[in-house]
N, C-alpha and C positions, 0 to 999 in steps of 0.2 A: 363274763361276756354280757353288754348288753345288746338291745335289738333297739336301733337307731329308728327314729320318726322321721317324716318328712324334711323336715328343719334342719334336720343336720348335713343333709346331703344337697343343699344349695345356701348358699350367701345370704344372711340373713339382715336386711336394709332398713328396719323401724325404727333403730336408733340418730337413722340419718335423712326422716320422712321432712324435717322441719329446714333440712338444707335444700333439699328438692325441690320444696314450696317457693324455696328464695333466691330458683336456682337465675332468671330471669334479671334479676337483680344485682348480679354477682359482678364483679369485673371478671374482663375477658383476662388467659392468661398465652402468653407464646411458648413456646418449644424452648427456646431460652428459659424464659421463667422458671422451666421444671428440670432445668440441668444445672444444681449450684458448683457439682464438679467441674463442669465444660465452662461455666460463665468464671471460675475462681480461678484454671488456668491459663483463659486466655487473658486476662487483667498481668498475670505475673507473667503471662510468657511475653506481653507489650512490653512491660516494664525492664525485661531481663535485657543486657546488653554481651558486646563482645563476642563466644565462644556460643551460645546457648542459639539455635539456631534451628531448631527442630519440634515442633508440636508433634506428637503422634495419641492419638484418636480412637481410642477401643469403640467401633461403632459398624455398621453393616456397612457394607462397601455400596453404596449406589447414589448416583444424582441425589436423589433425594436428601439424601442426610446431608450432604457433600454441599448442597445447597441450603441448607441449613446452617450448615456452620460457618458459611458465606454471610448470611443476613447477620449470624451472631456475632461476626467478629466484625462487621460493620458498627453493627445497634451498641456492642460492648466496648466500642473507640474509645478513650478518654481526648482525640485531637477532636479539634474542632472542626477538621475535616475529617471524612472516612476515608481507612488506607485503603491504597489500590489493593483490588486483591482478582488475581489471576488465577483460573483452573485450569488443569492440564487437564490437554485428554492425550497426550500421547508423551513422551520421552525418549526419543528419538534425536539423536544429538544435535545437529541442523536445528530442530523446534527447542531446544534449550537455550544455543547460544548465541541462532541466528544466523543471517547468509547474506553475501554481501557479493555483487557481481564486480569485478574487476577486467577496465579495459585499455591494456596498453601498459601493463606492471599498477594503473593508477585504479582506486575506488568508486567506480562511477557509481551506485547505486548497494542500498544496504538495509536492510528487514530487521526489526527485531527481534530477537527469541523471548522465548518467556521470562528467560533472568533480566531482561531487561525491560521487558513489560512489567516485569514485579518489583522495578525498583524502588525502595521506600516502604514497600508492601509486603506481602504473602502473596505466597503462590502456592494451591492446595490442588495435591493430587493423592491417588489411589494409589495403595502398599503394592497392589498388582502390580502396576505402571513401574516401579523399581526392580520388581523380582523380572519383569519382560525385557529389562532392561539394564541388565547390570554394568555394563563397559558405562552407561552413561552416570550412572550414579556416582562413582568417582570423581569424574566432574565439574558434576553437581556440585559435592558434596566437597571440594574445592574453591569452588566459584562462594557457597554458603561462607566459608569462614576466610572469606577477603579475596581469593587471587587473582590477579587479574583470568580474560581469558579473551580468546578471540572468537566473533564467529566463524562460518565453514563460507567457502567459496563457493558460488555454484555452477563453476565451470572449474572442474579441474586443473584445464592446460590452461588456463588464465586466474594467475597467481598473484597480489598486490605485492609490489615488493615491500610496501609497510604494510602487513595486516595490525586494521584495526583490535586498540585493544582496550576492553571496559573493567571497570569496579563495580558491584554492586553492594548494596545491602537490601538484603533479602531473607526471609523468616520461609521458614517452609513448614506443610502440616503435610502431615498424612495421615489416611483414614483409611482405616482398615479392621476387618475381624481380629479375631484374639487368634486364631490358625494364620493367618496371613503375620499377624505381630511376631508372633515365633519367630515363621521364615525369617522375618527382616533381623531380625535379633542373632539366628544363626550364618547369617547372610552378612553382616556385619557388628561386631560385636560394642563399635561403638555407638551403636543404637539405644543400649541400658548405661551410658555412660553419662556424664553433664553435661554432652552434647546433647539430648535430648531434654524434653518435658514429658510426662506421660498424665493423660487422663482420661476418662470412658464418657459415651454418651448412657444415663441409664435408661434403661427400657422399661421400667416398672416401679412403681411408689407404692409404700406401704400404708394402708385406705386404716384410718381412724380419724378419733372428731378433731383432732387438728389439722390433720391432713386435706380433709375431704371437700372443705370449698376451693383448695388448691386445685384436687382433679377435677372439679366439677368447673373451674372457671378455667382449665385446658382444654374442657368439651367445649365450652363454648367459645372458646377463641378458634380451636380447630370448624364448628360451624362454620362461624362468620368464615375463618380463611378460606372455607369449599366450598360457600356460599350456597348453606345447607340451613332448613329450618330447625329451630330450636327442640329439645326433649320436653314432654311432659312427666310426671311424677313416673310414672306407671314406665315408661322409657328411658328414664331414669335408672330405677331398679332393674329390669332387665339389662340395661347396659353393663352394669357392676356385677351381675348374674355370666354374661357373657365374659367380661374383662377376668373376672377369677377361673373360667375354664381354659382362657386363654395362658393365663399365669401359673394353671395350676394351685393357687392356693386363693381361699377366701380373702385373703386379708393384704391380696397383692392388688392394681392395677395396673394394664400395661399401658405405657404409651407410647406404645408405636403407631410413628404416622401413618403408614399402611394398613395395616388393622382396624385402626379408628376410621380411613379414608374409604374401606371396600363395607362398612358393618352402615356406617350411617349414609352411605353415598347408596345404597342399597334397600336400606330401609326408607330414603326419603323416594327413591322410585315405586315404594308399595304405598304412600301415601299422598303421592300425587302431589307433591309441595309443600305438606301442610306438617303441622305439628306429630313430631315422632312417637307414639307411642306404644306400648307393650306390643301389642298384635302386631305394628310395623317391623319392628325387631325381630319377632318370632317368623312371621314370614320370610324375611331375607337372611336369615339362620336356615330357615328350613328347606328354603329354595337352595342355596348352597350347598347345602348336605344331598339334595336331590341330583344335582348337578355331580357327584363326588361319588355316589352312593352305590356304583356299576358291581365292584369287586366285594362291598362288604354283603350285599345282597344274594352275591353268586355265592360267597360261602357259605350263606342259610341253609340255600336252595342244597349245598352239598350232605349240608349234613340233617335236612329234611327227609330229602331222597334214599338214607342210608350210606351214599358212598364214603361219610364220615361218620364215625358213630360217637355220639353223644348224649350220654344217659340222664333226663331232669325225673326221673323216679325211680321207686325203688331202692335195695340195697344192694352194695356190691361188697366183697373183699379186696381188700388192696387197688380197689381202684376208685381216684378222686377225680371232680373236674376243678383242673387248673384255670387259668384265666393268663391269656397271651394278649401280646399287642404286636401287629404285621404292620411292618413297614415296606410297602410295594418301590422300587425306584421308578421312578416317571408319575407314581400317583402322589396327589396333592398332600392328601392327610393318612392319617395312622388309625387303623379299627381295632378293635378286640376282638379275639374271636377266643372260644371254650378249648382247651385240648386234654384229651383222655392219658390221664397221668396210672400207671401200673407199676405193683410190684409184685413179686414171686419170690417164693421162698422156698428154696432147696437144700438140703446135707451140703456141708460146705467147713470151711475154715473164716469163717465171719466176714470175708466179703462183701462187700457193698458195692455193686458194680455198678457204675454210670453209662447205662449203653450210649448216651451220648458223646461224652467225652470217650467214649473207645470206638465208636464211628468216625470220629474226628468232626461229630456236626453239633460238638457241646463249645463254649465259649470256656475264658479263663476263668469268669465271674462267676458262671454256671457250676465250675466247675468247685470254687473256692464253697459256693453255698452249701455242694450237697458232704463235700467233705466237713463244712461245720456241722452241719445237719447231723449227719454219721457221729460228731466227736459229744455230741449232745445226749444223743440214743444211750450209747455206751457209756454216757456219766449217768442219765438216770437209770439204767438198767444195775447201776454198781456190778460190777460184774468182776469173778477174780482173774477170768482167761478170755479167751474170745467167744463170741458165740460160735454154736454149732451148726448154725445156720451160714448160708449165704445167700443174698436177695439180689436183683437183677432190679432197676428201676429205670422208666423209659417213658418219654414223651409220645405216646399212639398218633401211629400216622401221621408223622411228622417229617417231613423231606428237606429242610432248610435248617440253616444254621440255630444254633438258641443258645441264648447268651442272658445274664441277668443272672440274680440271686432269688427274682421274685416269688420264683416258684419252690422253695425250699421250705415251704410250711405244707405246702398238698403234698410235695415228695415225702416230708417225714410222716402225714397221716397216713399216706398210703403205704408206708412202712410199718408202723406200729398195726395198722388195721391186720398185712398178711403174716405179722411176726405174733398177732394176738387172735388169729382169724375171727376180731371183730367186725362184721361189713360197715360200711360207709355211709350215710344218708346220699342217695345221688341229686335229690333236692338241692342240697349247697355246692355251691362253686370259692374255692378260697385263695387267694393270694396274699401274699407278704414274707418275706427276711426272717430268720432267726439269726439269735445268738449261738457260742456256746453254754447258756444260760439259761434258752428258753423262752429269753423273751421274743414278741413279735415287733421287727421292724419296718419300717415304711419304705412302699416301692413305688414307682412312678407306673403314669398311665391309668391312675384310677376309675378316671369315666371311662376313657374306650370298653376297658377291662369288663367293668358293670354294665354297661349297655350291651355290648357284645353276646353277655353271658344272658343278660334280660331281652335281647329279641329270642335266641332260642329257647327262653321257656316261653315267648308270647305265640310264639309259632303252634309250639308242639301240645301247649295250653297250658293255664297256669292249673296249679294244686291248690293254692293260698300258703303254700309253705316252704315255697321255692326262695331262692334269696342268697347275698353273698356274703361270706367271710373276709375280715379285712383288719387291717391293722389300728389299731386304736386313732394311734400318731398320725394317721391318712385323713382322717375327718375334717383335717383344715383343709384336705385338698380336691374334695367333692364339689362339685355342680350340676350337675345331672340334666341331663333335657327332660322338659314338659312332661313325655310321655312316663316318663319312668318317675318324678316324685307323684303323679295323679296316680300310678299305680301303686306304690307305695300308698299313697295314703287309702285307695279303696282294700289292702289288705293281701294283694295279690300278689305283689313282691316285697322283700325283706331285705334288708343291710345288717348285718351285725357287725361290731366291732370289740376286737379282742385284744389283751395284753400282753400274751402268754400260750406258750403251747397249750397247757392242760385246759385253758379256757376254750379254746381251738378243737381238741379231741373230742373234751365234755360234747359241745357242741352235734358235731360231725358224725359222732359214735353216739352219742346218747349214754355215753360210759366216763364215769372220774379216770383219769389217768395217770392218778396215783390217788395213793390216801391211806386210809383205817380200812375201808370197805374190801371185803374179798373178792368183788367180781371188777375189778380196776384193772387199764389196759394193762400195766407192769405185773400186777400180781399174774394176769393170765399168761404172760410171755414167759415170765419164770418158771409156772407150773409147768407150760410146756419144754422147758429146755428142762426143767427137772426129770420130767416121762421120757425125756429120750436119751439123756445121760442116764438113765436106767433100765432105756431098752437097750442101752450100746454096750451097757454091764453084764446083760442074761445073753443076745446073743452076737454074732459074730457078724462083719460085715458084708458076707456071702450071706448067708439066713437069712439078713434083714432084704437084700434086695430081692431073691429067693422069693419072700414074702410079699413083698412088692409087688412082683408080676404076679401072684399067685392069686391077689386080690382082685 
């Protein structure tokens, strides 16, 4: 195991100080620019003729993007003029194909629909607008690969005895989520056929030295677009501090125009105009979180008060703190919060009971973890039968569903702790995955996770020795707020990061958990199932419970 520095638990930008300096410098870059997927399909889907008559768009469903991919397929024209390009907002047959007033069997008066406004052109609507409207996408999707069609009348009892009738050519995109893609795929099956083109907008570039005057010349095209003051260095840095919590991973940034639109449209109101820097960012982060901040502060409060119990000292048996992440429906963002992970061990046929999944408030995931968990115990214990125990493992005070594998490495310490009755350090909080191997794998959620677990020891006071357990493989995915590396570095809180269970125990228990040594978590669970395979030999199993109460 080791015990992570400050450094490791945010983005670390020195190798990119001499881009920052030149950031000023730089050409500006567009939303296009940073989409070679999006600018490579719409070049071939121009080019494509006959049958092929559908863009579809892996991309967030809103104006925004939707307008975006308006300017791109403009700006990416090879004519010398830009195609028409028509948005839906509705699908509604009449606005497709158009309505034409007839008086006296004759055509007096006639409207376009959108097929006919898009002729020559594209016409881009939302995957939704298809699934709300399925009679019309037939159609549609008619009218797309040649057939004539007519529009609607709009007087019933007045009928042209010629209704008009058009051709078009017409390209069409849709944009939509990867949930909404499905539907449309199950919805019609020639959606993944040659009638289609498919390709995504992406949302995140991967930050290295060839990469990085790329994203740094999309910040400044996004300024200038929102007609926002420029980053200095220090602004800079925090932005890519901010951009990898939003990514989850150090080495990701995201570009989403939302994100980038509410981070620096925010931070340019804490600096009154002027040049963005480090404190401007930090205050329109921090203002956010304050504004957000109702639900994860009442769960302090709860488990301050006692009405949640959560132990940062001392030792315990069988019991660890886990690390959760709450997802509220209607609140904005996701917290972390500590929960009191238990086990117990009783006379049994080797059971491993997950009171969760037998409440029916365990998930499938949850449920796969703690049976690996279990299939791991049982390989290191080598063992020729079952144990004679059986344990009982439980989320404390827990009233909501739980789902995830996350918590499958506090489950198995607080396993081995009530099957070796070695207690616990209650100082550490740990999460991450196992194998049936051993090894520890990488779970999502890591800041919440850590913060969550670091306001309650800030609360209840720190030790100098308090601090979390975490998966090796997770360190790309840290960024941590202000408050938590400044405490880190004065000494107050700790990260450790581990490979392996035994790394994990050592840790947690202060004990090898295995080896040469005789006080080792295994050797102590053997010795014990060896004392009770020898008390179950001398007496009978009347006498021992006899015993039991008598004690």
């Amino acid at each position: 195991m080791i015990q992570e520095d400050w450094r490791s638990v945010t983005p670390q930008t020195d190798c990119y100080l001499k881009h920052f300096k030149d950031f000023n410098n730089l050409s500006s870059l567009s939303f296009l620019d940073m989409q070679p997927r999006l600018h490579s399909a719409l070049m071939r889907f121009e080019q494509l003729q006959n049958w092929t008559k559908v863009l579809l768009i892996n991309s967030p469903d809103n104006a925004i993007y939707r307008n975006a991919v308006i300017e791109a397929i403009q700006k990416n024209s090879s004519a010398d003029v830009p195609p028409v390009v028509v948005k839906a907002e509705t699908l509604e047959i009449d606005a497709i194909l158009g309505r034409y007033k007839a008086h006296n069997g004759k055509v007096v008066s006639e409207s376009k629909g959108l097929l006919e406004q898009a002729d020559g052109g594209y016409l881009v609507v939302s995957a939704n607008l298809i699934m709300a409207n399925p009679s019309s996408w037939m159609v549609l999707k008619s009218a797309l690969l040649g057939e004539a069609f007519s529009p609607i009348s709009v007087d019933r009892k007045h009928i042209a005895a010629e209704t008009p009738s058009h051709c078009v050519n017409v390209k069409l995109i849709v944009i939509g989520d990867r949930e909404q893609m499905s539907e449309l795929d199950y919805f019609d099956s020639d959606i993944q056929s040659g009638f289609c083109v498919f390709t995504e907008i992406e949302l995140d570039i991967k930050l290295n030295s060839s990469s990085i005057n790329n994203y740094l010349g999309f910040v400044k095209g996004l300024c200038e677009y929102f007609h926002l003051p420029f980053l200095d260095e220090s602004g800079l840095q925090r932005l890519i501090a901010a951009g990898a919590r939003e990514c989850e991973d150090q080495q990701f940034m995201p570009l989403c125009l939302q994100w980038h639109n509410w981070l620096l449209s925010e931070a340019a109101l804490e600096s009154g105009g002027n040049t963005l820097s480090r404190q401007h960012l930090d205050k329109a982060i921090d203002s956010k979180y304050f504004r957000e901040s109702y639900l994860p502060e009442r769960a302090i409060d709860d488990i301050l008060d006692g009405q949640v119990i959560i132990e940062t000292e001392g030792k315990q048996v069988g019991q660890v703190n886990g690390l959760t992440v709450i997802d509220v429906p209607g609140h904005p963002i996701s917290y972390g919060e500590p929960a009191r992970i238990s086990c117990v061990i009783h006379f049994g046929d080797g059971d491993i009971a997950d009171v969760e999944r037998k409440a029916e408030l365990g998930g499938n995931l949850h449920a796969k973890g703690m049976m690996i968990m279990q299939a791991f115990v049982s390989s290191a214990l080598d063992l020729d039968e079952p144990l004679p125990y059986s344990a009982s493992v439980v989320f404390e005070q827990s009233y909501c569903e739980v789902d995830g594998d996350s918590a499958s490495l506090a489950e198995l310490c607080s396993l081995v702790s009530a099957l070796s009755e070695v207690p616990i350090n209650q100082q550490f909080a740990v999460t991450g995955a196992v194998d049936q191997f051993g090894r520890v794998l990488s779970v999502g959620g890591l800041n919440e996770k850590i913060e969550g677990f670091y306001r309650v020891c800030r609360h209840k006071g720190f030790t100098g020795e308090q601090g979390v357990i975490l998966p090796k493989t997770n360190l790309n995915h840290l960024s941590l707020n202000n408050e938590v590396i400044e405490s880190i570095q004065k000494g107050e809180f700790h990260i450790w990061s581990v490979k392996n269970v035994d790394e994990a125990i050592a840790l947690i228990t202060g004990k090898q958990f295995r080896g040469d040594a005789e006080d080792t978590i295994i050797n102590k669970i053997s010795q014990r199932i060896e004392n009770f395979a020898r008390t179950e030999m001398n007496e009978g199993l009347i006498q021992r419970i006899k015993n039991r109460f008598a004690n």
